[in-house]
C-alpha positions, 0 to 999 in steps of 0.5 A, spaced: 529 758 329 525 763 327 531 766 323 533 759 318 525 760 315 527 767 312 529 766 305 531 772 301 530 773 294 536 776 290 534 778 284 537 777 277 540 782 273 541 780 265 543 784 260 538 785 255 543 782 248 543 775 251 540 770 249 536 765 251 541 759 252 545 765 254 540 767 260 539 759 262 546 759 264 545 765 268 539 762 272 543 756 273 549 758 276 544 764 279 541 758 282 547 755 285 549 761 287 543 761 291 543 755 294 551 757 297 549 763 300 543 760 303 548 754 306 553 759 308 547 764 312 544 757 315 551 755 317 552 762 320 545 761 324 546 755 327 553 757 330 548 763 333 544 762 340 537 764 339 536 768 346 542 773 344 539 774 338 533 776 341 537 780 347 540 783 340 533 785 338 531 787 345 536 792 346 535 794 338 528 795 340 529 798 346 535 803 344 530 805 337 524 807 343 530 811 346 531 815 341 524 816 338 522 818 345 529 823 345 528 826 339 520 828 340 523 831 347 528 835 342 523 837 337 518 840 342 523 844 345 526 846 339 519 848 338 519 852 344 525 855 343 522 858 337 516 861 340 520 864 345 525 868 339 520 870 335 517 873 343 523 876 344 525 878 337 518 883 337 520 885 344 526 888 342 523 891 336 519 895 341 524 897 345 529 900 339 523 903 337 522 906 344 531 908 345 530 911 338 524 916 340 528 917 347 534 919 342 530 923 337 526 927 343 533 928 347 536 931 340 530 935 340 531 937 348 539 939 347 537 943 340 533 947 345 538 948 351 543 950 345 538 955 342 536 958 349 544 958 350 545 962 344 539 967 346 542 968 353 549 969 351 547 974 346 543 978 350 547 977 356 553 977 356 556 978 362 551 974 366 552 968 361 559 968 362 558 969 370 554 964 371 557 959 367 564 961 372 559 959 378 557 953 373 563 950 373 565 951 381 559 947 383 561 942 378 568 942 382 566 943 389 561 937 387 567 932 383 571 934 389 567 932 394 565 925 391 573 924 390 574 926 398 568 921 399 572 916 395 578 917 398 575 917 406 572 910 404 578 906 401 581 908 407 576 906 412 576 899 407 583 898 409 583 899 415 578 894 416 583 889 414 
């Protein structure tokens, strides 16, 4: 058996005040200590089959091979997990710029309306407040026809039930 051939060494640890009858003893009954333990290991090994050991081993060895090959399959992919967010993160870096310029540049938009508004409103009174009249009925016109369209198509759905 390969296993009976193995012999560890247990080290001796002694305290430095002893002395040298002192660690003579220790050696001794360190020794015998040994030679029990060792007893104990060979008697231990007799008592198991050889093959099921090395099937143990195998199927160690196989399940160690498992895991490297599962843990470099997950440190690629994490690998490529970073380099997509560090892609997507200047991505949208670039389109909060591009939203935060479209902002800017509709604030600036609706600042001119208002101030052509107010000119208009200054300088025409009655044709301001006319058009906003006719304004507001094409906005009506528009609502209630969109409404009118909703209802007609709900109605149609259900009858098809």
């Amino acid at each position: 058996m390969k296993w009976k051939n193995r012999r560890q060494s247990f080290p001796v640890h002694s305290r430095m005040s002893a002395g040298p009858s002192r660690q003579l003893s220790r050696d001794i009954s360190t020794d015998s200590e040994f030679q029990g333990e060792q007893r104990l290991i060979d008697t231990l090994l007799s008592q198991v089959d050889e093959r099921a050991i090395d099937s143990i081993i195998d199927i160690q060895k196989d399940s160690l091979r498992r895991f490297e090959k599962t843990n470099e399959m997950l440190y690629n992919c994490n690998q490529l997990a970073e380099k997509r967010l560090e892609r997507a993160k200047k991505d949208m870096q670039r389109h909060k710029e591009l939203i935060m310029g479209m902002k800017g540049d509709l604030d600036y938009i609706f600042k001119k309306i208002r101030q052509f508004k107010e000119v208009l409103a200054a300088k025409h009174p009655e044709i301001y407040t006319q058009g906003r009249q006719n304004i507001r009925i094409v906005l009506l016109t528009i609502s209630s026809k969109r409404s009118e369209k909703r209802f007609w198509e709900m109605t149609r759905s259900e009858m098809k039930m």
